[in-house]
py3Dmol code that shows the C-alpha trace and the ligand (Angstrom):
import py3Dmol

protein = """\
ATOM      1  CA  UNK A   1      40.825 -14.803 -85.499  1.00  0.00           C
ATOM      2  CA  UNK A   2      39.702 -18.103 -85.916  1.00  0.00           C
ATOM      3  CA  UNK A   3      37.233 -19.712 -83.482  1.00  0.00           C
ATOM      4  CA  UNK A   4      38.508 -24.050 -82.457  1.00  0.00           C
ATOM      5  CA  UNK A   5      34.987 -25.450 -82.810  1.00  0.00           C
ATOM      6  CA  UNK A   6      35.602 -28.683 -79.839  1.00  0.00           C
ATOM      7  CA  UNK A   7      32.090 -29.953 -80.813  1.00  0.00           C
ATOM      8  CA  UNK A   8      32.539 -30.091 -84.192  1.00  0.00           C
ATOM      9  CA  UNK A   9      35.814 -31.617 -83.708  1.00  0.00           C
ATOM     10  CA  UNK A  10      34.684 -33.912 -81.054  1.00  0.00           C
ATOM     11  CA  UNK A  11      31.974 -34.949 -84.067  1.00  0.00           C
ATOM     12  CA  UNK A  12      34.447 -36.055 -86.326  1.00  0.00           C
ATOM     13  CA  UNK A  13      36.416 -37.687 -83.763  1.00  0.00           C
ATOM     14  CA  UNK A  14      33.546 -39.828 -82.515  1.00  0.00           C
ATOM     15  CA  UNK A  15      32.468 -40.652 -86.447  1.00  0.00           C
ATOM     16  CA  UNK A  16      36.353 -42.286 -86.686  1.00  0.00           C
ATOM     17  CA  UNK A  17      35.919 -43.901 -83.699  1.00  0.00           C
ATOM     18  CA  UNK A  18      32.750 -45.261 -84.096  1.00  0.00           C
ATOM     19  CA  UNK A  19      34.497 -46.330 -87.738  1.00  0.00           C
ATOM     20  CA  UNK A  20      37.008 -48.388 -86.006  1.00  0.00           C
ATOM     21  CA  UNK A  21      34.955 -49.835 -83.402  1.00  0.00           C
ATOM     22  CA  UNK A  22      32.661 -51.183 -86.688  1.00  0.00           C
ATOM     23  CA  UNK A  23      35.663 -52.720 -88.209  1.00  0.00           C
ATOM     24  CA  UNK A  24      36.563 -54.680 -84.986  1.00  0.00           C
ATOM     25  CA  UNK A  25      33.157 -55.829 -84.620  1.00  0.00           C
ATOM     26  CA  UNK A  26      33.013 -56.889 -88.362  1.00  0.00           C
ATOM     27  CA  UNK A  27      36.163 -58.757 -87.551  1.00  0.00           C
ATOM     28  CA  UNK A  28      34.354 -61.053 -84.723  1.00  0.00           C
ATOM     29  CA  UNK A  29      36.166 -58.663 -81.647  1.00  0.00           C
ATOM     30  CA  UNK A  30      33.687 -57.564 -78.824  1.00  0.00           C
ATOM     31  CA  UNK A  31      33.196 -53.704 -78.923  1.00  0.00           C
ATOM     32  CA  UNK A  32      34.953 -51.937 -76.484  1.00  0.00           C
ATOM     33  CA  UNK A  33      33.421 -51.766 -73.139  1.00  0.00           C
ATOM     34  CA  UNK A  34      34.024 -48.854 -70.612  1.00  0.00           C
ATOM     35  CA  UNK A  35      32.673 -49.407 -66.537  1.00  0.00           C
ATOM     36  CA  UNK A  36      32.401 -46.288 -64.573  1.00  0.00           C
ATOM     37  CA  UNK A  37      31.525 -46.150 -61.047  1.00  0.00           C
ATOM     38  CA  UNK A  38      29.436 -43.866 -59.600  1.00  0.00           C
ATOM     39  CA  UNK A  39      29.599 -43.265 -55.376  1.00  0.00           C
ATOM     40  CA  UNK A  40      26.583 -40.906 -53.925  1.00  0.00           C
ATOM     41  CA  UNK A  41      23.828 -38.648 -55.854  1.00  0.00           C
ATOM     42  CA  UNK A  42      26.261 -35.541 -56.405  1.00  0.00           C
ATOM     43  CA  UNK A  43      23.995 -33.761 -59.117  1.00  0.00           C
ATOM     44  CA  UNK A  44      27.183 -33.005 -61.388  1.00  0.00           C
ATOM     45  CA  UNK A  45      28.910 -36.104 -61.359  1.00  0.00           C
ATOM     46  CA  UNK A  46      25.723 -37.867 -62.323  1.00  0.00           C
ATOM     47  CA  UNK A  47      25.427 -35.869 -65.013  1.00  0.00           C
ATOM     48  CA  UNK A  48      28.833 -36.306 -66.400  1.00  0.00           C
ATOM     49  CA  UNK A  49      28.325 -40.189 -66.079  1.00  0.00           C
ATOM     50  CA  UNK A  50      25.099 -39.544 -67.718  1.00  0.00           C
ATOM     51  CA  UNK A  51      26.753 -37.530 -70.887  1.00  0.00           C
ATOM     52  CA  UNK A  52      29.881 -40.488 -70.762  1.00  0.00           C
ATOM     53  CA  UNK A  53      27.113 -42.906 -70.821  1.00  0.00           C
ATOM     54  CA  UNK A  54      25.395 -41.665 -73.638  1.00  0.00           C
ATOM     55  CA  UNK A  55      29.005 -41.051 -75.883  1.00  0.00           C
ATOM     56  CA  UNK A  56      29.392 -44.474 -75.439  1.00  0.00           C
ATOM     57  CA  UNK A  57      26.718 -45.351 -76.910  1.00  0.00           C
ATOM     58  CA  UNK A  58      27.177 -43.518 -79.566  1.00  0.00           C
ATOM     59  CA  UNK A  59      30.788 -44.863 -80.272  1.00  0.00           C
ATOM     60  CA  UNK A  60      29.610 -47.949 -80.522  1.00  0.00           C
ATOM     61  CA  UNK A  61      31.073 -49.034 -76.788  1.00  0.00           C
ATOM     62  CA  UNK A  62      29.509 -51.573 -75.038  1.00  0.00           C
ATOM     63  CA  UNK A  63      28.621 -49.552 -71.246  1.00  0.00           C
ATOM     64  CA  UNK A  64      27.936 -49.872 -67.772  1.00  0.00           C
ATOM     65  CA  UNK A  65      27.423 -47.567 -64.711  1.00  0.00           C
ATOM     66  CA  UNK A  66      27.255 -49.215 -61.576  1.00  0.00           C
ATOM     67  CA  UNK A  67      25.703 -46.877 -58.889  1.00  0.00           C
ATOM     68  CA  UNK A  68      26.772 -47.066 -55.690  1.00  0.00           C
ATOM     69  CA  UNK A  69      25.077 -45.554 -52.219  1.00  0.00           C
ATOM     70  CA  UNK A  70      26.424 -42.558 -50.717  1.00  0.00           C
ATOM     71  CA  UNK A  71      27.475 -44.633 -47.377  1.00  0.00           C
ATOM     72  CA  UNK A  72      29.181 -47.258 -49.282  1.00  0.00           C
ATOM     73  CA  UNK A  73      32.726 -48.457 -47.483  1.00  0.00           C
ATOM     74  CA  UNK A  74      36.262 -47.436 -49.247  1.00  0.00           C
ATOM     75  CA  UNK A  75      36.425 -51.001 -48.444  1.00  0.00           C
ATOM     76  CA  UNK A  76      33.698 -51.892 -50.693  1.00  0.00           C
ATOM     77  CA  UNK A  77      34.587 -49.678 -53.107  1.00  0.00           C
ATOM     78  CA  UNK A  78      38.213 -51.097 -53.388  1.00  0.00           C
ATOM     79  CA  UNK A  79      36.521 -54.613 -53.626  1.00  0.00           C
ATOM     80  CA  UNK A  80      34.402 -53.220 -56.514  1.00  0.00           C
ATOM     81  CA  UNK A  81      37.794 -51.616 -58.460  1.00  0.00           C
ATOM     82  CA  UNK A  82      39.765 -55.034 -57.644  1.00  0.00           C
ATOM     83  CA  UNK A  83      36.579 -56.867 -59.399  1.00  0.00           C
ATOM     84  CA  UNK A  84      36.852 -54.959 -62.605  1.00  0.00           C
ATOM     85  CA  UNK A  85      41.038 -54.983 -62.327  1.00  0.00           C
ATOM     86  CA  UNK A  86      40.130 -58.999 -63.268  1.00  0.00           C
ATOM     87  CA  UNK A  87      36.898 -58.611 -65.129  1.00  0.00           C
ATOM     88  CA  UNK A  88      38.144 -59.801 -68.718  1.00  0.00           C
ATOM     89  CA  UNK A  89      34.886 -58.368 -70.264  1.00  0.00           C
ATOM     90  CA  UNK A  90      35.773 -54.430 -69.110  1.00  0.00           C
ATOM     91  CA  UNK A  91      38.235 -52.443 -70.729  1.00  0.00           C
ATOM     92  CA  UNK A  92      38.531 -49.989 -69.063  1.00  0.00           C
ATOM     93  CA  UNK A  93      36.789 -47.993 -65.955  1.00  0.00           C
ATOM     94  CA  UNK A  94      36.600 -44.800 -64.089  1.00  0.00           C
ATOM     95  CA  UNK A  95      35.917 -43.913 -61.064  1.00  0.00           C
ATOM     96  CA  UNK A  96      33.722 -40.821 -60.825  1.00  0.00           C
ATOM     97  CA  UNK A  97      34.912 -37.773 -58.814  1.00  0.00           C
ATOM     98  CA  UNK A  98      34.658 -36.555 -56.437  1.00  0.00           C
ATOM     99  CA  UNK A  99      34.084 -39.160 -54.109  1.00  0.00           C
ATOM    100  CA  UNK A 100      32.207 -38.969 -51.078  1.00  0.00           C
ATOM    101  CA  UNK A 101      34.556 -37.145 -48.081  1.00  0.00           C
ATOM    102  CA  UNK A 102      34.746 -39.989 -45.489  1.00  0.00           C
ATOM    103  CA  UNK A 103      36.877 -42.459 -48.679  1.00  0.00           C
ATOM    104  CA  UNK A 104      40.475 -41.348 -49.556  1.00  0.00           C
ATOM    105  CA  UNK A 105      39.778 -40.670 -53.155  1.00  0.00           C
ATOM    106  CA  UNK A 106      43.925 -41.159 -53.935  1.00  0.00           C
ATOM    107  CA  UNK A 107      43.811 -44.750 -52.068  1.00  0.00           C
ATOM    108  CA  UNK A 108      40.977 -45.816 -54.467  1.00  0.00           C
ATOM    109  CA  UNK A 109      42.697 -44.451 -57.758  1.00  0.00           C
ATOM    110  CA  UNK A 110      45.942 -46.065 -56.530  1.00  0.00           C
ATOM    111  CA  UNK A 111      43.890 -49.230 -56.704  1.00  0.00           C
ATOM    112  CA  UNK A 112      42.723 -48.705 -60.171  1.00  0.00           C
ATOM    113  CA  UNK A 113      45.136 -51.049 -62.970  1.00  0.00           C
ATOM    114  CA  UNK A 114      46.717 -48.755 -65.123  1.00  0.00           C
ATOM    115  CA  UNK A 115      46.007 -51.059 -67.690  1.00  0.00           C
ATOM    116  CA  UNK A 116      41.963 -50.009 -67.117  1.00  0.00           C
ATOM    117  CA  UNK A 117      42.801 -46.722 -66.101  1.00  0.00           C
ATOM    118  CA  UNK A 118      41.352 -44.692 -69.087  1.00  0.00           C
ATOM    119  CA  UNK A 119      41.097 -41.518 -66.908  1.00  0.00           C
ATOM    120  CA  UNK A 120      44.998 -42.100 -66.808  1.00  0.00           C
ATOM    121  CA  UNK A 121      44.870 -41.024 -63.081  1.00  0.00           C
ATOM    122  CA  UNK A 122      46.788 -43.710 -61.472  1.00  0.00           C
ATOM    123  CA  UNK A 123      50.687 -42.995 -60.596  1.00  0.00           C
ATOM    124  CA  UNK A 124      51.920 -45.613 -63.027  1.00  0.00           C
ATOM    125  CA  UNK A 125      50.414 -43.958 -65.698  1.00  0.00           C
ATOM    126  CA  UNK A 126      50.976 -40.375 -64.644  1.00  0.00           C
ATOM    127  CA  UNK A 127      54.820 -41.436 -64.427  1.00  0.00           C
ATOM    128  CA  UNK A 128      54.604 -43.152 -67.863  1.00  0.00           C
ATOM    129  CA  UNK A 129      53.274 -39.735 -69.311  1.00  0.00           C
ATOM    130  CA  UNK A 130      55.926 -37.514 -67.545  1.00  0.00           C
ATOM    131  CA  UNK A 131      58.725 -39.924 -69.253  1.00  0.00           C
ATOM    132  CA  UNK A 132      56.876 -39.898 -72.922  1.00  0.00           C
ATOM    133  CA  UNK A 133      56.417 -44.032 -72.423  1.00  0.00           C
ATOM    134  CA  UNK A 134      53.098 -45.605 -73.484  1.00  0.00           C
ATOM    135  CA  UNK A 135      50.159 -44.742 -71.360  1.00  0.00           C
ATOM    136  CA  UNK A 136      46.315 -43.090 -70.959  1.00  0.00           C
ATOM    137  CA  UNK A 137      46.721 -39.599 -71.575  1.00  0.00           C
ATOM    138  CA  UNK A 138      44.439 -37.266 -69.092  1.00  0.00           C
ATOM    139  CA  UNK A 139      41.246 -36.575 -71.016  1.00  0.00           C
ATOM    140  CA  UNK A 140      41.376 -32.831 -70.567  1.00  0.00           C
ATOM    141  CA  UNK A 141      44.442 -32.249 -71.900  1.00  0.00           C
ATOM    142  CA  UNK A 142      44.621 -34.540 -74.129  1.00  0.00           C
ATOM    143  CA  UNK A 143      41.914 -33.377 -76.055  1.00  0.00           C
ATOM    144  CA  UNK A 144      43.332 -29.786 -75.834  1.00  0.00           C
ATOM    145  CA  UNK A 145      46.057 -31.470 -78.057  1.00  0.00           C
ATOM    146  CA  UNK A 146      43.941 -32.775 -80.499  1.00  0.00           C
ATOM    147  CA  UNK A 147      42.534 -29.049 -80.982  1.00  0.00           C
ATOM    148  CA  UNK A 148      45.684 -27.596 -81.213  1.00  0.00           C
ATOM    149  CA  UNK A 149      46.843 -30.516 -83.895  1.00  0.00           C
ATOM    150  CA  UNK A 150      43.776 -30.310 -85.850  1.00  0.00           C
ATOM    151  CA  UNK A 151      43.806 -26.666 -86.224  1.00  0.00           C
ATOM    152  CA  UNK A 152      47.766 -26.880 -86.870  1.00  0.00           C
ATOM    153  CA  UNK A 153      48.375 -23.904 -84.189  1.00  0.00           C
ATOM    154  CA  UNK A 154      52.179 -23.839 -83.642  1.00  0.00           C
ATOM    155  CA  UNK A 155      53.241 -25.198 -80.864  1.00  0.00           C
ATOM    156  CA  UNK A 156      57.491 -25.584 -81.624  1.00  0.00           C
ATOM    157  CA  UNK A 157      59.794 -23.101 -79.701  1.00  0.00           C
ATOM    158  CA  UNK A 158      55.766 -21.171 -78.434  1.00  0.00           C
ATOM    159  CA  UNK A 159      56.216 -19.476 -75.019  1.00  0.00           C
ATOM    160  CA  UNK A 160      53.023 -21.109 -73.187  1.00  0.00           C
ATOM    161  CA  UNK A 161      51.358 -20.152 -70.257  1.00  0.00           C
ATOM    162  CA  UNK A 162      49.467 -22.535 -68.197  1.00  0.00           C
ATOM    163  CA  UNK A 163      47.214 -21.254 -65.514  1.00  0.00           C
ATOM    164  CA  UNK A 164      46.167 -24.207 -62.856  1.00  0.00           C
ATOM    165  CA  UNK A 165      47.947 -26.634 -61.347  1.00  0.00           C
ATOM    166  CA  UNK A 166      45.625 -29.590 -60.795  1.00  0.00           C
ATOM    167  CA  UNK A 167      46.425 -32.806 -61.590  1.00  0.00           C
ATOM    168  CA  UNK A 168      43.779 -33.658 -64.280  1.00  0.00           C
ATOM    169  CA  UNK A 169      44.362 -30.540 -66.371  1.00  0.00           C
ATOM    170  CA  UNK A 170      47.000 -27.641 -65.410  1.00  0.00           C
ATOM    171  CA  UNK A 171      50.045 -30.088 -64.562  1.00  0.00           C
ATOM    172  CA  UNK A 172      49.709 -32.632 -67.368  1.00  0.00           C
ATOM    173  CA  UNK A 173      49.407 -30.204 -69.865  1.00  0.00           C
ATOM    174  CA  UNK A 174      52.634 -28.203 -68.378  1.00  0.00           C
ATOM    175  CA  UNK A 175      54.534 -31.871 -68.876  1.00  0.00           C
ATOM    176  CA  UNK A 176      52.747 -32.412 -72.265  1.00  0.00           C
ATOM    177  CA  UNK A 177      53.305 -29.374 -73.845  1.00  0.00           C
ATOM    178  CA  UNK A 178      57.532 -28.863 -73.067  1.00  0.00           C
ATOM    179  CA  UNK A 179      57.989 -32.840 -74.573  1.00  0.00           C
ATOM    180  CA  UNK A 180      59.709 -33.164 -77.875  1.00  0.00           C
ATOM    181  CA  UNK A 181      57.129 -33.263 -80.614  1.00  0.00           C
ATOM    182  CA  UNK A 182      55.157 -30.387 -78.951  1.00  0.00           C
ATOM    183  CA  UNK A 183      58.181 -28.560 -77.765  1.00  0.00           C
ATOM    184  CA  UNK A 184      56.988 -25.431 -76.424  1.00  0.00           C
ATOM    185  CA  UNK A 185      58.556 -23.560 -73.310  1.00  0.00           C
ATOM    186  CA  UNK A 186      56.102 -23.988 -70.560  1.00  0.00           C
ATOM    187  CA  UNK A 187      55.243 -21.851 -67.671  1.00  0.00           C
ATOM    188  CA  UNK A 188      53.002 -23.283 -64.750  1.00  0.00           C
ATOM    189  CA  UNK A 189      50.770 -20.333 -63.556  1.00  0.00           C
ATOM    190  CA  UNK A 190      49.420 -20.916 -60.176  1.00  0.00           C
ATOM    191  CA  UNK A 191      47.914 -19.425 -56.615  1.00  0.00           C
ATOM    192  CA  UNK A 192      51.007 -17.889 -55.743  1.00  0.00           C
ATOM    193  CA  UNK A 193      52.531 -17.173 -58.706  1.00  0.00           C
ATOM    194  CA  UNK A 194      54.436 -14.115 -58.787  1.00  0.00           C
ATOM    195  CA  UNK A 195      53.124 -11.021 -61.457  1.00  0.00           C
ATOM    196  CA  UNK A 196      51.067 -13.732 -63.303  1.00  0.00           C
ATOM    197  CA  UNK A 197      49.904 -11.160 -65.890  1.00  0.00           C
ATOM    198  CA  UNK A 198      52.986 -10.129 -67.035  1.00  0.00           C
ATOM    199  CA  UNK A 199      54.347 -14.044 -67.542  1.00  0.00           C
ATOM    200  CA  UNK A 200      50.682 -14.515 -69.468  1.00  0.00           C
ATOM    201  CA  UNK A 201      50.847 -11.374 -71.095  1.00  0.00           C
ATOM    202  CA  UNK A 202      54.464 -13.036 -72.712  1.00  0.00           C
ATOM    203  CA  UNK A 203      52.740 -16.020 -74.011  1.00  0.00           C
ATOM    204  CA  UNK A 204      52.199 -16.707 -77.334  1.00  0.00           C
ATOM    205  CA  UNK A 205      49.933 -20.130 -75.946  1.00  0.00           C
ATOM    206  CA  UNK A 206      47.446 -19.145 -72.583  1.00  0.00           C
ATOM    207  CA  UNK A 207      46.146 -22.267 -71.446  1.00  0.00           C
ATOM    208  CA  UNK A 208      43.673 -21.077 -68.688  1.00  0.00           C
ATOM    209  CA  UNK A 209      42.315 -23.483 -66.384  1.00  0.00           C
ATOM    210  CA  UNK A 210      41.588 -22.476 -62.716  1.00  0.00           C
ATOM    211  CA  UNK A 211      37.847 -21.950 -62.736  1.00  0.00           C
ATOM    212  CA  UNK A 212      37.851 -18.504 -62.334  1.00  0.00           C
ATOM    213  CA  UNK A 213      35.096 -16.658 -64.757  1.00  0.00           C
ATOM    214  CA  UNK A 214      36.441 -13.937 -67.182  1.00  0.00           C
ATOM    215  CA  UNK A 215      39.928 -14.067 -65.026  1.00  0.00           C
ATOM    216  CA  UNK A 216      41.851 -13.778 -68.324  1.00  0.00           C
ATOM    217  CA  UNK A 217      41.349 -10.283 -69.854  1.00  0.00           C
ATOM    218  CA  UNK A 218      42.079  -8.544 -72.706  1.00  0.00           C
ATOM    219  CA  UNK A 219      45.376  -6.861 -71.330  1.00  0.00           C
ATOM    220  CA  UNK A 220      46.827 -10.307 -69.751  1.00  0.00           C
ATOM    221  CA  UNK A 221      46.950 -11.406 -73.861  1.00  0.00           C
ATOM    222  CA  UNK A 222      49.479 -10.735 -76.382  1.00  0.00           C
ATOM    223  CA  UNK A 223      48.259  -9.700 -79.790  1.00  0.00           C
ATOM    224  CA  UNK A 224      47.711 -12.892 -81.972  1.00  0.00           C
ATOM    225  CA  UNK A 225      47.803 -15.444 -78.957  1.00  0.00           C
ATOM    226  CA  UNK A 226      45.888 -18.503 -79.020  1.00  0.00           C
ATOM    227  CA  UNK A 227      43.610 -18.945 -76.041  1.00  0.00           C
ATOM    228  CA  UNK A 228      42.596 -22.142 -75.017  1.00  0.00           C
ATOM    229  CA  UNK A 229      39.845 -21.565 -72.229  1.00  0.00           C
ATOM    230  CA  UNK A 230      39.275 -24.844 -69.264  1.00  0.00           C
ATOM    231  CA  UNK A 231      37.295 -23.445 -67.220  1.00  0.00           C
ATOM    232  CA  UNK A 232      33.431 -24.279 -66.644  1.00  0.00           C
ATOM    233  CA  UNK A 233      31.675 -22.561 -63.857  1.00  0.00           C
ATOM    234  CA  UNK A 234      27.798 -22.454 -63.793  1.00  0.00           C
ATOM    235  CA  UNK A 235      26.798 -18.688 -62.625  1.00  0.00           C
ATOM    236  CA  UNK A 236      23.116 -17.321 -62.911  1.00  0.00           C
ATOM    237  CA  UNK A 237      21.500 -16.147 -66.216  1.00  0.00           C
ATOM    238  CA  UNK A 238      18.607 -14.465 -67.093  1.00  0.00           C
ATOM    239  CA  UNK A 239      17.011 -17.490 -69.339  1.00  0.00           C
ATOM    240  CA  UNK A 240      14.682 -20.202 -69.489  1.00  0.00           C
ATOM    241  CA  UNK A 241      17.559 -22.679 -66.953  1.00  0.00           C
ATOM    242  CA  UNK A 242      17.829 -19.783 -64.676  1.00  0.00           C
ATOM    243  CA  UNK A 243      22.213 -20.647 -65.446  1.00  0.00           C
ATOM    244  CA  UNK A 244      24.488 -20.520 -67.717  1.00  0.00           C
ATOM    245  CA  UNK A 245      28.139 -21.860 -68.258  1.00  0.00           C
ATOM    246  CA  UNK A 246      30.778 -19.550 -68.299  1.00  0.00           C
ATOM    247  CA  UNK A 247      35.367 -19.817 -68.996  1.00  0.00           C
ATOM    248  CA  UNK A 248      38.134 -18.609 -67.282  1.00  0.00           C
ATOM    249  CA  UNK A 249      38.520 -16.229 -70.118  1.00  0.00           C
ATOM    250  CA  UNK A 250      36.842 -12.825 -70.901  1.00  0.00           C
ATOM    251  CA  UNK A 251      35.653 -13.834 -74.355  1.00  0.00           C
ATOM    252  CA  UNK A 252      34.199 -10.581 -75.286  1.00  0.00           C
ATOM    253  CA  UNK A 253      37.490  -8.695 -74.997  1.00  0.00           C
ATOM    254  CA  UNK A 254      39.815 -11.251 -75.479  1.00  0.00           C
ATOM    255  CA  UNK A 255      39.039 -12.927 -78.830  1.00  0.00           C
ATOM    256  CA  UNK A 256      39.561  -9.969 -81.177  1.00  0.00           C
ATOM    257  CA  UNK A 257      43.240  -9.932 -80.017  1.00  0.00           C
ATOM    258  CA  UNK A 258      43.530 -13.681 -80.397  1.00  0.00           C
ATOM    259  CA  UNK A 259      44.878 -15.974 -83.450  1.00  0.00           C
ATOM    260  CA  UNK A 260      42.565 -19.179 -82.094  1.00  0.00           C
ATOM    261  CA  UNK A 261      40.257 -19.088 -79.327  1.00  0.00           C
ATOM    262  CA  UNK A 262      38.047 -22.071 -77.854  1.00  0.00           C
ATOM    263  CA  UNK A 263      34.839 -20.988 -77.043  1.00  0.00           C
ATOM    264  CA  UNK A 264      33.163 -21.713 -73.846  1.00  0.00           C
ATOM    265  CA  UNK A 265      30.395 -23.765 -74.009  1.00  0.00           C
ATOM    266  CA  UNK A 266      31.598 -25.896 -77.319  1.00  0.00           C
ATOM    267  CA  UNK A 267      35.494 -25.668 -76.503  1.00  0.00           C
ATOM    268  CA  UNK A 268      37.694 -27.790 -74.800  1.00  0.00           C
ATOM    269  CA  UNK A 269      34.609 -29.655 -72.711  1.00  0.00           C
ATOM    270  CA  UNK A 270      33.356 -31.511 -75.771  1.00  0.00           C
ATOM    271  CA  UNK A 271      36.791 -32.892 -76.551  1.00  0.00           C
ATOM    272  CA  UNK A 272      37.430 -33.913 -72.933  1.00  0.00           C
ATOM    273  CA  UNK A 273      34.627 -37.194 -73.530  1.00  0.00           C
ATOM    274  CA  UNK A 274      35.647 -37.942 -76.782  1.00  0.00           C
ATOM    275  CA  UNK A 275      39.422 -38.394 -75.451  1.00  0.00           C
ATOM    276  CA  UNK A 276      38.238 -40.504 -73.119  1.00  0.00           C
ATOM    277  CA  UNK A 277      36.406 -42.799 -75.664  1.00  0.00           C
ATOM    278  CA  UNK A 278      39.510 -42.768 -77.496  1.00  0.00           C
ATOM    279  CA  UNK A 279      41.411 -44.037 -74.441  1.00  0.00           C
ATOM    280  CA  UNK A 280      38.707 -46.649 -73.731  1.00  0.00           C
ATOM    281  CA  UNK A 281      39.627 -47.719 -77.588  1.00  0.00           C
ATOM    282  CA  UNK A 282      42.881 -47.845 -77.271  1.00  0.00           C
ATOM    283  CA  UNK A 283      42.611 -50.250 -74.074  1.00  0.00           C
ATOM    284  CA  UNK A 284      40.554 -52.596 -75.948  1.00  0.00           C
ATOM    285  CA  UNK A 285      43.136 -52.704 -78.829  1.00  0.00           C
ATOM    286  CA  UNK A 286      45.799 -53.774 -75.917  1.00  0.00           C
ATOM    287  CA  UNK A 287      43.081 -56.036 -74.959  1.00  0.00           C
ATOM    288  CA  UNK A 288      45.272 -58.987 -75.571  1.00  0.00           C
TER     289      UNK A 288
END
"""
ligand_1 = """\
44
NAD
P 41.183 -27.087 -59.587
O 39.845 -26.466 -59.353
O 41.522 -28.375 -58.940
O 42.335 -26.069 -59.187
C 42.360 -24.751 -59.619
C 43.795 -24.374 -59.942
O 43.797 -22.994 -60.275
C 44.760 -24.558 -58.774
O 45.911 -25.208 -59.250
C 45.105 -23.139 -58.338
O 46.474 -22.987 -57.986
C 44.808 -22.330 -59.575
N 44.317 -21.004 -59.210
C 43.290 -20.690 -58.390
N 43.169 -19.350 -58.281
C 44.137 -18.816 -59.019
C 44.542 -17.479 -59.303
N 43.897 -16.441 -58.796
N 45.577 -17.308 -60.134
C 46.229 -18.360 -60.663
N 45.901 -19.635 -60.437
C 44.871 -19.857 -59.628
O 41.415 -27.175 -61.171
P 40.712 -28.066 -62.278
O 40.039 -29.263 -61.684
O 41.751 -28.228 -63.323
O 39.538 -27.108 -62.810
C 39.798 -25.830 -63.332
C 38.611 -25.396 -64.171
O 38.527 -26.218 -65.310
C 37.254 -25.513 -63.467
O 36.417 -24.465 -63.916
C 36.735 -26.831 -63.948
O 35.322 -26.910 -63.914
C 37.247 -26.835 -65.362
N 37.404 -28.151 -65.976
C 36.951 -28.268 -67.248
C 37.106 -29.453 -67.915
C 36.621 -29.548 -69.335
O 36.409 -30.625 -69.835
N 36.451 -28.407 -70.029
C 37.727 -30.542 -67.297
C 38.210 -30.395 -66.001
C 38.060 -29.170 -65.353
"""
view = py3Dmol.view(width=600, height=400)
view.addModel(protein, "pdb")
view.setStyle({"model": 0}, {"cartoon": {"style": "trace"}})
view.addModel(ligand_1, "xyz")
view.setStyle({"model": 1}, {"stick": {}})
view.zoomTo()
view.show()
């Protein structure tokens, strides 16, 4: 059983990147810069804006957060998204969700110019992924890719499981997984789906991602699967924090029947703000 180390893989990704962004600097290019907006004092998303914040800095980005008051307009904050759209200096921006309930959260991302939309959120870009064109690849999933190249699990002709249907991880990695290159046969595990431990229990690839501690047990996984574990719920520990973080998967029982297992923490969650970066590089590369 081998154990995908995400941080330590997130490490070496952010020592390339920081490489590159170097090497454009040297070469008289501004450093890439990544915007993201933040809407209300939700404790979490300040936190992740925080951590993004803080990665860029350490890639070598260039950074900005620009805080906005819980009661601000969705009129404002489309003004705010249209500003950066034509801001030559940003290269790309996100919009931190969720946003608060009284602005249509889809209206705003529809606003966003896939050009600048590193989160790769937008419909343009969601389209562009579905037909293999050019485009930002979700961060979640595409750093569960990166894990599963750099560890060289086998993906070609793999029955995989995916478990979660949201847009920013469970469907995108369905799409991303059955295209050629990857070529797995996917199956989208949901709410409703039908004897969902039987179809998991098939896979030789569980990708489990509905925020559901320890839902994936030992008997849902065939012998020598690789587990790839999405979830991240906070639940009460007895420590200094008072909490810990806790997967989808029942780590315990599960990894001794696994071939690769991410760990949760130090899985999949470190790789999800690296991809980002690597998004924000690649729209300063198509800067021109
Ligand atoms: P979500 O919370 O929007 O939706 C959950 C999905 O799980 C839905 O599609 C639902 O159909 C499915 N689901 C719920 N109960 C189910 C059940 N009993 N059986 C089968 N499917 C069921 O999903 P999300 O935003 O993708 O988040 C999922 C988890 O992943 C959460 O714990 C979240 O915190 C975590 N997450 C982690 C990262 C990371 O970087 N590691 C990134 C995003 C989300």
């Amino acid at each position: 059983m081998t154990i995908i180390d995400g941080k330590l893989t997130a490490q070496q990704l952010r020592a390339e990147i920081a490489a590159e962004v170097a090497e454009m600097v040297a070469a008289g290019q501004a450093a890439p810069h990544l915007v993201a907006i933040l809407v209300g004092n939700n404790g979490a998303s300040m936190t992740y804006v925080a951590n993004k914040e803080k990665m860029c800095g350490e890639c070598g980005f260039r950074s900005t957060v620009l805080r906005m008051p819980e009661e601000t307009t969705e009129e404002q904050l489309l003004a705010e998204v249209e500003r950066l759209n034509n801001d030559p200096e940003v290269d790309g921006f996100i919009v931190q969700l969720p946003l608060p309930k009284h602005i249509d959260e889809q209206r705003v991302i529809e606003a966003i110019s896939p050009r600048k939309d590193v989160d790769g959120f937008t419909p343009i870009n969601v389209g562009a992924m579905v037909l293999g064109l050019e485009c930002f690849v979700p961060a979640t999933p595409a750093g569960i890719l990166e894990l599963l190249k750099r560890y060289n699990v086998p993906t070609a002709g793999k029955k995989c499981a995916v478990i979660g249907r949201s847009n920013i991880v469970g469907r995108p990695m369905s799409i991303l997984l059955s295209q050629k290159g990857w070529d797995a046969t996917v199956t989208l595990c949901h709410s409703r789906t039908a004897n969902l431990a039987e179809t998991v229990a098939e896979a030789d690839i569980v990708i489990a991602a509905l925020g559901i501690p320890g839902f994936v047990k030992a008997n849902m996984v065939k012998e020598g699967a690789t587990v790839i574990d999405v979830g991240i719920t906070r639940v009460e520990a007895d420590n200094a924090r008072g909490w810990k973080v806790v997967g989808d998967v029942d780590y315990a029982e599960v990894a001794p029947k696994c071939s690769y297992i991410t760990p949760v923490p130090g899985g999949v969650g470190p790789m999800t703000i690296i991809s980002l970066m690597k998004n924000t590089l690649l729209a300063a590369k198509r800067r021109k």
